[in-house]
VOGULO-300431 format. One record per residue: x, y, z of N, C-alpha, C, O in turn; residue number from 1. Coordinates in steps of 0.1 Angstrom, whole numbers, plus 2048, in hexadecimal, padded with zeros to 3 digits. Example, Ala and Ser with C-alpha at 12.3 -4.5 7.8 and 13.67 -1.06 7.14 Angstrom:
n_x / n_y / n_z / ca_x / ca_y / ca_z / c_x / c_y / c_z / o_x / o_y / o_z / k
884 / 7C7 / 84E / 87B / 7D3 / 84E / 884 / 7DF / 84E / 88E / 7DF / 855 / 1
880 / 7EA / 847 / 889 / 7F5 / 847 / 881 / 800 / 84F / 886 / 80B / 850 / 2
END
This chain:
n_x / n_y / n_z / ca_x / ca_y / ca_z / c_x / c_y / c_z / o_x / o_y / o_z / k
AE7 / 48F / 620 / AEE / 49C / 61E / AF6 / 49D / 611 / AFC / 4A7 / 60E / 1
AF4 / 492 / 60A / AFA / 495 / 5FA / AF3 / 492 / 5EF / AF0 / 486 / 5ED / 2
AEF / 49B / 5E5 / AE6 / 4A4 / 5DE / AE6 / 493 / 5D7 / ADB / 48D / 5D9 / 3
AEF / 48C / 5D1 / AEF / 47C / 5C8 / AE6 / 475 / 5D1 / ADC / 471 / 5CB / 4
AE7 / 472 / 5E1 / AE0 / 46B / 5EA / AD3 / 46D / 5E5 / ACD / 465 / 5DE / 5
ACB / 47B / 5E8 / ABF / 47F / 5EB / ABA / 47D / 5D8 / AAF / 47C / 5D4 / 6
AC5 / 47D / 5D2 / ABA / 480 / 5C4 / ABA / 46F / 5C1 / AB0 / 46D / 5BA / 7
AC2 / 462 / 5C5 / ABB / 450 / 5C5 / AB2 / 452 / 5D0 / AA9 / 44B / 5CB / 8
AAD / 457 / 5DC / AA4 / 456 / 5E4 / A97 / 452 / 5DA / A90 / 448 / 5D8 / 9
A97 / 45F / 5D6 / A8B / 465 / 5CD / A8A / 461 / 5BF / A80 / 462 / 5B7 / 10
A99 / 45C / 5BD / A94 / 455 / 5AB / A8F / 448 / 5AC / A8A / 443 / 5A2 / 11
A92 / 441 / 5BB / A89 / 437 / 5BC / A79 / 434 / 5C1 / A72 / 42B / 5C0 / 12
A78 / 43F / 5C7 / A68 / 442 / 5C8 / A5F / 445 / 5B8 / A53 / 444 / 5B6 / 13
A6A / 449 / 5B0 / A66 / 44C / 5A4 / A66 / 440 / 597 / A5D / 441 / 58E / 14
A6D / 439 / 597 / A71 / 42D / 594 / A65 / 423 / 595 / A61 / 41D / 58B / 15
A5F / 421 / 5A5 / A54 / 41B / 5A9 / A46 / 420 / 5A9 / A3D / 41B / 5B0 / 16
A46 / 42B / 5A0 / A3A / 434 / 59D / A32 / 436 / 5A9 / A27 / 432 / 5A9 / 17
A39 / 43C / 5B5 / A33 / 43E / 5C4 / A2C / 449 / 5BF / A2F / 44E / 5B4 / 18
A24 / 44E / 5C7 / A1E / 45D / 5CE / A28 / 45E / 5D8 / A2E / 455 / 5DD / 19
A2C / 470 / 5DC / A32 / 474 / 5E6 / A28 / 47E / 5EC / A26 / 488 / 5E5 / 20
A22 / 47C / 5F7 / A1A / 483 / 5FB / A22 / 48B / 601 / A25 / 497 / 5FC / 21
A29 / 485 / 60D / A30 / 48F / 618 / A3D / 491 / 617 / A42 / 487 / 611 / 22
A44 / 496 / 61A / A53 / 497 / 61D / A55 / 49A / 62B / A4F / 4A5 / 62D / 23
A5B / 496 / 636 / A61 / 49E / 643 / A6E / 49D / 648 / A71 / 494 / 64F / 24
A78 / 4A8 / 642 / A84 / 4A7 / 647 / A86 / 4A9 / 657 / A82 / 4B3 / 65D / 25
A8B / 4A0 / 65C / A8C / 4A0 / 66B / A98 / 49E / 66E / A99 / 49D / 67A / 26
AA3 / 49E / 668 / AB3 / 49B / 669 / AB8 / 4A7 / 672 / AB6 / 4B3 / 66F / 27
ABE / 4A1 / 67E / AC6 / 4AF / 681 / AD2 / 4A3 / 688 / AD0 / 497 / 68A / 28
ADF / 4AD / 68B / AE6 / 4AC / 691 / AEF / 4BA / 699 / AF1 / 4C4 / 692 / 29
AF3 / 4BB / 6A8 / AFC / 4C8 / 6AC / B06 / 4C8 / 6AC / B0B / 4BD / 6B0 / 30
B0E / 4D1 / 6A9 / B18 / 4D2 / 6B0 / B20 / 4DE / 6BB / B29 / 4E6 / 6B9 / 31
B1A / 4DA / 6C1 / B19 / 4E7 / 6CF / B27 / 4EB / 6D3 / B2E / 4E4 / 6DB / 32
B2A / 4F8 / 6CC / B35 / 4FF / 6D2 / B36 / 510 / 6CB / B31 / 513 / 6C0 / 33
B3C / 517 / 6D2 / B3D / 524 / 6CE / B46 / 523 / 6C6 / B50 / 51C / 6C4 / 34
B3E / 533 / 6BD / B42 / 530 / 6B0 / B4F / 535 / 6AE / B52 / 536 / 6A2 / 35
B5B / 53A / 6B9 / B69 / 53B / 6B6 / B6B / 52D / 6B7 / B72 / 52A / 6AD / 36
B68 / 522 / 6C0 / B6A / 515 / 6C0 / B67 / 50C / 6B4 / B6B / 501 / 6B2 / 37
B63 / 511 / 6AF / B59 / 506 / 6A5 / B62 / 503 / 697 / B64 / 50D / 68F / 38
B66 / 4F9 / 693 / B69 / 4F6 / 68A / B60 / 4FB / 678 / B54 / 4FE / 678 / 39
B67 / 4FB / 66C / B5C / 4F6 / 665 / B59 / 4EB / 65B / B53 / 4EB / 650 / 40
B61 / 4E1 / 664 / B5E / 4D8 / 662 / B53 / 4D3 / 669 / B4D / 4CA / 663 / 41
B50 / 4D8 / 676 / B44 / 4D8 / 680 / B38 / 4DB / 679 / B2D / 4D4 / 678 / 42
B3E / 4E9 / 672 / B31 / 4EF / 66E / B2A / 4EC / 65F / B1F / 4F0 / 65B / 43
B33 / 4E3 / 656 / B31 / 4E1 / 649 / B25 / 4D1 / 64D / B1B / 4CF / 647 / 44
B2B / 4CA / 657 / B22 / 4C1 / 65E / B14 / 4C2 / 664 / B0B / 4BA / 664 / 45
B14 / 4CB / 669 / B04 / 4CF / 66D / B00 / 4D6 / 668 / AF5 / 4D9 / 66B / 46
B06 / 4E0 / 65C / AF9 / 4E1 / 650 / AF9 / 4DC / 645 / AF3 / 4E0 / 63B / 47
B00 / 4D0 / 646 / AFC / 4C9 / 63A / AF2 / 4BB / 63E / AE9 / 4B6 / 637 / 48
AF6 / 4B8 / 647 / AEB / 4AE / 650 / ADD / 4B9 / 652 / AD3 / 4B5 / 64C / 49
ADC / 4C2 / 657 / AD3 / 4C9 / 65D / AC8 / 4D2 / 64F / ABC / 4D2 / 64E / 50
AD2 / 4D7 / 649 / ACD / 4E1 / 63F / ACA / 4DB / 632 / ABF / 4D8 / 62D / 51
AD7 / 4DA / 62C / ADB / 4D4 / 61A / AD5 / 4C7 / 61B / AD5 / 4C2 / 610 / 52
AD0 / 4BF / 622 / ACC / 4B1 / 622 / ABB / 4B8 / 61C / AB7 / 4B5 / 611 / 53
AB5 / 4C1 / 626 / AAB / 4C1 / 629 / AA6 / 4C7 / 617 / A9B / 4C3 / 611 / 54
AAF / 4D1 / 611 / AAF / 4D8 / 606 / AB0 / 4CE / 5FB / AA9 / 4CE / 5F0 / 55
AB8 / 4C5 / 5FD / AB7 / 4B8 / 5F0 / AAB / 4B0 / 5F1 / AA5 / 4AF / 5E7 / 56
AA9 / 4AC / 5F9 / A9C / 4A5 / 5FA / A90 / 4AF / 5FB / A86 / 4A9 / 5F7 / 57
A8E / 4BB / 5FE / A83 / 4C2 / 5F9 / A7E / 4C3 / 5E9 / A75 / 4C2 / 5E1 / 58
A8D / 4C6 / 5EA / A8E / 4CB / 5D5 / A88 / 4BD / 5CD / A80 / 4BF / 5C4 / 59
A8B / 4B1 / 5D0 / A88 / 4A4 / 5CA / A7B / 4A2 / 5CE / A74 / 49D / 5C5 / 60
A73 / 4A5 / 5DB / A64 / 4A3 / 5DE / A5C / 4AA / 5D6 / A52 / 4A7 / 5D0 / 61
A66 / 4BC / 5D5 / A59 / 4C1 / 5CD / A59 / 4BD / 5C1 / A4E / 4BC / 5BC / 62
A64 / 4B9 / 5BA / A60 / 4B6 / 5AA / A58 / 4A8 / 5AD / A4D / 4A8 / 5A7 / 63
A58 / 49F / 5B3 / A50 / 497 / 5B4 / A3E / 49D / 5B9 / A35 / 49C / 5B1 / 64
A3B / 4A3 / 5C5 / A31 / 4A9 / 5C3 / A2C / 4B1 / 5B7 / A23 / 4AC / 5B1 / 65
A2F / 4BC / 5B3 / A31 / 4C8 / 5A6 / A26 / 4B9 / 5A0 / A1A / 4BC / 5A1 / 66
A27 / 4B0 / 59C / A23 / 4A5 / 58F / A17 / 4A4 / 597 / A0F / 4A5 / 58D / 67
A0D / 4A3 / 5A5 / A06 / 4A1 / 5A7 / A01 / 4AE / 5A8 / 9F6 / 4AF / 5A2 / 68
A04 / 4B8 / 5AE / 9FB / 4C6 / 5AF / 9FB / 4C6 / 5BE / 9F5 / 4CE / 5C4 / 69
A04 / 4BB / 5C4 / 9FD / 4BC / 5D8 / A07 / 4B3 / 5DB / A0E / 4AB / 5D4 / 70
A06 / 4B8 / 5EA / A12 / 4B4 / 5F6 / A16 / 4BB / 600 / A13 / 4C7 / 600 / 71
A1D / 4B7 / 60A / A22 / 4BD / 612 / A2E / 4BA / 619 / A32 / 4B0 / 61E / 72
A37 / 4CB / 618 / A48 / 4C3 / 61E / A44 / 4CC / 62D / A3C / 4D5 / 630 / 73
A4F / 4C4 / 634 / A54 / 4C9 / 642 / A5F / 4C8 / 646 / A66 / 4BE / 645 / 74
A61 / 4D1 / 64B / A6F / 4D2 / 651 / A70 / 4D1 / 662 / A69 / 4D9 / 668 / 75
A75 / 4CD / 666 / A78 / 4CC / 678 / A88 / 4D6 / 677 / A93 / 4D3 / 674 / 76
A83 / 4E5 / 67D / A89 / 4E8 / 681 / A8B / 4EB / 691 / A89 / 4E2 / 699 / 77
A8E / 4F8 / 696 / A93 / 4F7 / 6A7 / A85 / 502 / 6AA / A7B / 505 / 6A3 / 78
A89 / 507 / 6B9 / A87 / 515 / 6BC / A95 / 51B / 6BD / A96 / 526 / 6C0 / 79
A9E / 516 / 6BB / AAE / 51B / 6BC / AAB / 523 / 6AC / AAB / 52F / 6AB / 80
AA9 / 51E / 6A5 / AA9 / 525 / 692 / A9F / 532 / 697 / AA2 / 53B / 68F / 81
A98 / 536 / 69D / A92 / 53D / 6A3 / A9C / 54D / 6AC / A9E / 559 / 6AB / 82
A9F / 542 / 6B7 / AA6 / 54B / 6BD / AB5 / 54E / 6BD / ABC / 559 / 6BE / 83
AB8 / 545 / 6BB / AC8 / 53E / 6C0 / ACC / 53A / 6CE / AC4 / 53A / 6D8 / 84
AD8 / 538 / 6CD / ADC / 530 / 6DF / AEA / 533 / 6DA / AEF / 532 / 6CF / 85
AF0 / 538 / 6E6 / B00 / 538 / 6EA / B06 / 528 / 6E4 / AFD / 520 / 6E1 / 86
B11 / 526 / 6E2 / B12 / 518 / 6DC / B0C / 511 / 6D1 / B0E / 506 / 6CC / 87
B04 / 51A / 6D1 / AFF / 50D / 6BF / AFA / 516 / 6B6 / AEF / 515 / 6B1 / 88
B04 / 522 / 6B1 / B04 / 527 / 6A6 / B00 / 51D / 69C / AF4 / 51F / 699 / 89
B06 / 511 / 693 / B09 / 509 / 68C / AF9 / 503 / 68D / AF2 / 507 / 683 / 90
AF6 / 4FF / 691 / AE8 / 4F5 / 696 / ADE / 502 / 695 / AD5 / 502 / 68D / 91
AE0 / 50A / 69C / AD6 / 519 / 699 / AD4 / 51F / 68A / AC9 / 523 / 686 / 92
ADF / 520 / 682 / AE0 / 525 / 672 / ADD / 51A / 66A / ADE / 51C / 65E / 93
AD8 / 50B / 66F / AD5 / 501 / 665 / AC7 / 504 / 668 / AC0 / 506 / 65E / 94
AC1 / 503 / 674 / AB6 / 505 / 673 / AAC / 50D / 673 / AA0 / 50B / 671 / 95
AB5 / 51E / 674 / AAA / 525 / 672 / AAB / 524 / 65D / AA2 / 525 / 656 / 96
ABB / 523 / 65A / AB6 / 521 / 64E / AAA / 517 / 648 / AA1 / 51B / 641 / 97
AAB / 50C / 64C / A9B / 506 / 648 / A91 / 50D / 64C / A87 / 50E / 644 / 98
A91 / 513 / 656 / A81 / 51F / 652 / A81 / 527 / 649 / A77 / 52B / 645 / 99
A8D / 52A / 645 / A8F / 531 / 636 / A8A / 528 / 62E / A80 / 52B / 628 / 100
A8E / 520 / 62C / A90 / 515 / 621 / A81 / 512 / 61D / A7C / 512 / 612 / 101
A7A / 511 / 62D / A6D / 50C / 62B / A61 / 51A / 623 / A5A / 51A / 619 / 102
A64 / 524 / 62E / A60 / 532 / 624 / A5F / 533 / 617 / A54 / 533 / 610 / 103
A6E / 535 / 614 / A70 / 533 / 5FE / A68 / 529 / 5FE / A5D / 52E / 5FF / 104
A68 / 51F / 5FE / A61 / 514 / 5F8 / A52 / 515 / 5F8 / A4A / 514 / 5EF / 105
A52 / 519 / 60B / A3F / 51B / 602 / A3B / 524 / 5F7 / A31 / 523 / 5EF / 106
A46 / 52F / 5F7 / A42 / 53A / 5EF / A3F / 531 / 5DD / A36 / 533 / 5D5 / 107
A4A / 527 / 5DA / A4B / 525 / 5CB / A44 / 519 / 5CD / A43 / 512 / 5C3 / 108
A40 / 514 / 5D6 / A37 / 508 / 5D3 / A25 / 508 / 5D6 / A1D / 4FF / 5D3 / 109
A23 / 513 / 5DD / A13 / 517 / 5E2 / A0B / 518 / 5D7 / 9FF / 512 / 5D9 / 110
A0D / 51C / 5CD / A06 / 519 / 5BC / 9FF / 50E / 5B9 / 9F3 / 50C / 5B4 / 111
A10 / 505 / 5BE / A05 / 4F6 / 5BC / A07 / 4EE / 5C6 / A0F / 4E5 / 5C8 / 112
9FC / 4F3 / 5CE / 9F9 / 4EF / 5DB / A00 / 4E5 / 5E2 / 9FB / 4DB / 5E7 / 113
A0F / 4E8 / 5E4 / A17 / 4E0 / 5EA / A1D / 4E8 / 5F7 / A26 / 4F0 / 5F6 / 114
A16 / 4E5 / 601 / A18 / 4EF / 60A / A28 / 4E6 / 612 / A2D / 4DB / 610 / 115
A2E / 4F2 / 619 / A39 / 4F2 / 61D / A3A / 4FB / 62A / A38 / 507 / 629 / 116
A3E / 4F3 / 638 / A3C / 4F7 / 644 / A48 / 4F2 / 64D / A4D / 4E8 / 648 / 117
A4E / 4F7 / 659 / A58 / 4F5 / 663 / A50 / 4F1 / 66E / A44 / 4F4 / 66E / 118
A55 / 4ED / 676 / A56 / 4E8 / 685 / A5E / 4EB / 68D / A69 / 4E7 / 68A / 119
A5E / 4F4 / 69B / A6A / 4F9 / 6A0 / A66 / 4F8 / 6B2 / A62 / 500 / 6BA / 120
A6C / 4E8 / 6B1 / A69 / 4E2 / 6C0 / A73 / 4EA / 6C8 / A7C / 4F0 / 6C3 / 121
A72 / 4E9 / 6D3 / A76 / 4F0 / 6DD / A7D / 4E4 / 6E7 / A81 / 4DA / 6E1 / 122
A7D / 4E5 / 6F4 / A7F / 4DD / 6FB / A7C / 4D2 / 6FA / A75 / 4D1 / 704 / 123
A7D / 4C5 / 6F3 / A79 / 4B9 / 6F4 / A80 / 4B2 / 6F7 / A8B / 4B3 / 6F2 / 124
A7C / 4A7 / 701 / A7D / 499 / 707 / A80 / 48B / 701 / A7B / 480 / 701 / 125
A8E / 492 / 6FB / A94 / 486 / 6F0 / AA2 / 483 / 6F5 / AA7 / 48B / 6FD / 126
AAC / 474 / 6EF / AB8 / 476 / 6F3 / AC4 / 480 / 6F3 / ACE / 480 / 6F9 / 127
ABF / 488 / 6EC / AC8 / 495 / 6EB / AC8 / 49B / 6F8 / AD2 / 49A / 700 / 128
AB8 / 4A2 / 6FD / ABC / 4AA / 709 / AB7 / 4A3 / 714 / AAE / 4A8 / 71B / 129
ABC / 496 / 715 / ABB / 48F / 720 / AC9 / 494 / 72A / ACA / 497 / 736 / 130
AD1 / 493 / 720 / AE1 / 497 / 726 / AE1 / 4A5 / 72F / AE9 / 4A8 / 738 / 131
AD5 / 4AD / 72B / ADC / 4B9 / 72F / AD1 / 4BE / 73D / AC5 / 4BD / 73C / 132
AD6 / 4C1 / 748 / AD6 / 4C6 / 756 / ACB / 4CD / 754 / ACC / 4D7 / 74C / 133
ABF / 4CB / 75B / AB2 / 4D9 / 75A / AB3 / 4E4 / 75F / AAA / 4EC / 75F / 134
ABC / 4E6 / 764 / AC2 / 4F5 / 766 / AC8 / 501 / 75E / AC8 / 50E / 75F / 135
ACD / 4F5 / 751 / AD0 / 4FA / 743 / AC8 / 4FD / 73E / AC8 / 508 / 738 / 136
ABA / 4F3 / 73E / AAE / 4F6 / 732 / AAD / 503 / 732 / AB5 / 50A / 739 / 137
AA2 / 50A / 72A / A9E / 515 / 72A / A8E / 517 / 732 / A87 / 50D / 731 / 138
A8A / 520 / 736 / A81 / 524 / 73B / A74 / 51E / 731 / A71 / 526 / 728 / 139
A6C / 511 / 732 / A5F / 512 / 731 / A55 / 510 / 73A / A53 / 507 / 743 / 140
A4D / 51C / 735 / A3B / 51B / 736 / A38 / 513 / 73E / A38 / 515 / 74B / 141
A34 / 506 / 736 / A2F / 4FE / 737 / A35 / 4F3 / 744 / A2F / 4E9 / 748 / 142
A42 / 4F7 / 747 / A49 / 4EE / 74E / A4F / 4E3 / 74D / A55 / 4E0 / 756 / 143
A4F / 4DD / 746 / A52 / 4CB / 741 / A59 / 4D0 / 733 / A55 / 4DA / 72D / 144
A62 / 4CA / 72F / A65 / 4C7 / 71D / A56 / 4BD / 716 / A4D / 4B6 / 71A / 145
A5C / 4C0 / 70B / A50 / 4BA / 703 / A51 / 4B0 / 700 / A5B / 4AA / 702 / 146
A48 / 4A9 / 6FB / A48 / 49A / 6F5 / A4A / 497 / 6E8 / A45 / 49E / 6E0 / 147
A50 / 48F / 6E5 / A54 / 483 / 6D5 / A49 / 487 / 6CD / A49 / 48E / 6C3 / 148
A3C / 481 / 6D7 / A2F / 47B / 6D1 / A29 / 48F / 6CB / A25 / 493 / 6C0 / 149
A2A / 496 / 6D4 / A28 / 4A2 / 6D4 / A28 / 4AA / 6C5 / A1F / 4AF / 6BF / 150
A37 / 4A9 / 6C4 / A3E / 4AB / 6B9 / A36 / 4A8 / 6AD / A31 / 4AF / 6A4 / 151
A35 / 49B / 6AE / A32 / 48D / 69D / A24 / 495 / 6A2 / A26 / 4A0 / 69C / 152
A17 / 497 / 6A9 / A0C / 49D / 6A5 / A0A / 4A6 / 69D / A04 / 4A7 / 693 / 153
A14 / 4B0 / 6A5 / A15 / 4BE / 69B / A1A / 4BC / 68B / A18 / 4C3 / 681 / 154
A21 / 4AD / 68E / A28 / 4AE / 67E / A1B / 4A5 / 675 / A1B / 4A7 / 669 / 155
A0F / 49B / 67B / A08 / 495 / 674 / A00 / 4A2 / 66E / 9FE / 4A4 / 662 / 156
9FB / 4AE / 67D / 9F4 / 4B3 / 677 / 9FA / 4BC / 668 / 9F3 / 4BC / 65E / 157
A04 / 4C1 / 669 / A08 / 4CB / 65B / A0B / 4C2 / 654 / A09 / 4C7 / 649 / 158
A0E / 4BA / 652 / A0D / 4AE / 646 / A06 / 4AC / 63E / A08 / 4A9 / 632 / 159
9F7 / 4AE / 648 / 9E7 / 4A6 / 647 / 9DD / 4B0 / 63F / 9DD / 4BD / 63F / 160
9D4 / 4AA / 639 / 9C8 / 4B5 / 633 / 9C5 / 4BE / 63A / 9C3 / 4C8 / 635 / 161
9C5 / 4BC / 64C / 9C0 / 4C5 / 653 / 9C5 / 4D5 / 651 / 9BE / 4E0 / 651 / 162
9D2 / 4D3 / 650 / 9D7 / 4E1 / 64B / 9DE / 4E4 / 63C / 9E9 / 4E6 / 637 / 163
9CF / 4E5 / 637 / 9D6 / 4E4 / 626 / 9D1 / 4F6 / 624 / 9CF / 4FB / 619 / 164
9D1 / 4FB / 62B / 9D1 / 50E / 629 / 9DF / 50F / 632 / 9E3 / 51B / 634 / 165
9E6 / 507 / 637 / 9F2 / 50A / 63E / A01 / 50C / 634 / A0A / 503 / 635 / 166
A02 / 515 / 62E / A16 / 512 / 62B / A1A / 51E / 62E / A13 / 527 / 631 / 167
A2B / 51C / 62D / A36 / 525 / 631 / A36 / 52A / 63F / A3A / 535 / 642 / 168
A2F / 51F / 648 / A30 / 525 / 657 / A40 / 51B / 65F / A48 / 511 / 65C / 169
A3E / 524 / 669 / A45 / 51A / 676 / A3A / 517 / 67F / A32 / 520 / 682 / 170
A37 / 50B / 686 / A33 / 506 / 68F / A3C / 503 / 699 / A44 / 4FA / 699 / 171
A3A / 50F / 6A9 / A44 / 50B / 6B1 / A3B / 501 / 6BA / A2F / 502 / 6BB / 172
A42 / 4F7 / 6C0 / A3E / 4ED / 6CA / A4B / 4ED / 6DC / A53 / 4E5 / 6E1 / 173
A45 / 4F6 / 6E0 / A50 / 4FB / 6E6 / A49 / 4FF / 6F7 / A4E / 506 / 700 / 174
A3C / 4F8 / 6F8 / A38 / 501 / 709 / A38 / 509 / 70B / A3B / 50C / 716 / 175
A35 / 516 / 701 / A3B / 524 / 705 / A45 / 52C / 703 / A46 / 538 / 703 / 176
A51 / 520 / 703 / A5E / 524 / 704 / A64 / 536 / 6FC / A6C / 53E / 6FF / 177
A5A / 534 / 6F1 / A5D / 53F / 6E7 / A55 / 548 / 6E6 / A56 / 54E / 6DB / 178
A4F / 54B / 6EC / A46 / 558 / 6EA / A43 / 567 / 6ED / A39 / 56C / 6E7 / 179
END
């Protein structure tokens, strides 16, 4: 989440004359409270973990791709950046901002074929919403939360050659949840 961090990430990939094919920002963190509640100190934390992390290391991948002509970033955002949720203003404005983020980007990077795409899982079966009561979840489809493995598919595929006519989308992975 600090612009000095993300720009040694990448001066040492540069340093060691790597290729950067991919980038996938996947960083999140919440902090679940309404937003008369909410500090911003709360909130300077989960968009800079969540958002400005994801924006510094974009900005460093593409000048690294830009040099080859090809690549691809991703972003893991919610279906909350989508919809929102009572309580997670803060975690909802980081993430629908990265579908923004991801958007502009494809726009200034699709030229040279560095496509740029989101992820916006829904209910998944991780330590996070293990804690929370299925009474709370929200209404899916499909019935079950999603899987880990689920997720990383959707993310090999937009990564991968397979979808090299793919940028500036969201990919929801959600059972229905959003439709």
């Amino acid at each position: 989440s600090r612009e000095e961090e993300a720009e040694k990430l990448f001066d040492s990939i540069r340093e060691r004359k790597l290729n950067l094919d991919v980038l996938i920002c996947n960083s999140g963190i919440s902090r679940d409270s309404l937003v008369l509640r909410l500090s911003g100190q709360e909130l300077d934390a989960v968009l800079d973990t969540n958002l400005k992390s994801a924006f510094y290391c974009a900005r460093q991948a593409a000048r690294l791709m830009l040099r080859r002509r090809e690549g691809s970033i991703l972003f893991t955002s919610s279906v909350v950046g989508l919809t929102g949720h009572e309580g997670q203003a803060a975690y909802a404005a980081s993430k629908a901002g990265l579908i923004g983020l991801a958007k502009s980007l494809a726009r200034e990077l699709a030229a040279r074929n560095i496509r740029v795409n989101a992820l916006a899982p829904g209910w998944i079966d991780t330590e996070m919403t293990r804690g929370i009561s299925r009474e709370k979840m929200p209404f899916v489809p499909m019935q079950r939360p999603g899987r880990p493995e689920e997720v990383a598919e959707a993310a090999l595929f937009l990564a991968g050659s397979k979808s090299s006519y793919i940028t500036g989308q969201v990919l929801q992975i959600d059972g229905g949840m959003v439709m």
